[in-house]
C-alpha positions, 0 to 999 in steps of 0.5 A, a space after each residue: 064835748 071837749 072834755 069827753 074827746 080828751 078822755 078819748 084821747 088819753 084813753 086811745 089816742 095813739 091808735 085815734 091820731 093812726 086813724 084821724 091824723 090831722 089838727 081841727 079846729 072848732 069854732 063855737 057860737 052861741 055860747 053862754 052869754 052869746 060867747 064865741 069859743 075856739 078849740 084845737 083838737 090835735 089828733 095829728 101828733 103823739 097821742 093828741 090834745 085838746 086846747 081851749 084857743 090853741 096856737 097850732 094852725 088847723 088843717 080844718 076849721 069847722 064852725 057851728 053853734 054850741 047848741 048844734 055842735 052837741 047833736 052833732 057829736 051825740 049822733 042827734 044832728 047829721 054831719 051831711 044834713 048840717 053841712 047842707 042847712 048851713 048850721 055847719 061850715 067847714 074850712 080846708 081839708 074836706 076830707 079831715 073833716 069827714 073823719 069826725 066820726 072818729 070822735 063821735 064814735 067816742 060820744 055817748 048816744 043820744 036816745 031818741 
């Protein structure tokens, strides 16, 4: 996931850091071998960058599980529906988070 959001970036991240303009950070649980995982996703200065446990302070944290943070990028698993069954948490600017979209626009689709 990471990696496809830094493909998007490089190939369009002035025009993504125009509309997303913040920094998030990714909290990810349940990887392999049960480890935790944080990313910081620039997508508020130059054209962006991803970091596998970035120092730049986040203005939103979001916190999942590996397994969850795929479906939800690849348009599998409800941003709002996740929120309300408590497979995603978000910490600081609500309004940040909610242009995700952004980069899902970016994933490729699952088929259901």
């Amino acid at each position: 996931i990471f990696d496809m959001i830094t493909t998007a970036l490089k190939a369009d991240g002035d025009a993504l850091v125009g509309r997303v303009k913040g920094i998030y950070g990714f909290k990810v649980k349940g990887g392999p071998g049960g480890t935790e995982g944080f990313w910081i996703v620039d997508a508020k200065n130059g054209a962006g960058k991803v970091e596998f446990n970035g120092k730049d302070k986040p203005d939103v944290t979001l916190t999942m599980s590996d397994g969850d943070l795929v479906d939800l990028m690849t348009g599998k698993l409800n941003s709002q529906k996740a929120f309300f069954q408590g497979k995603l948490k978000v910490q600081g600017n609500m309004g940040l988070a909610m242009k995700l979209q952004e980069f899902q626009k970016q994933m490729p689709k699952s088929k259901l």
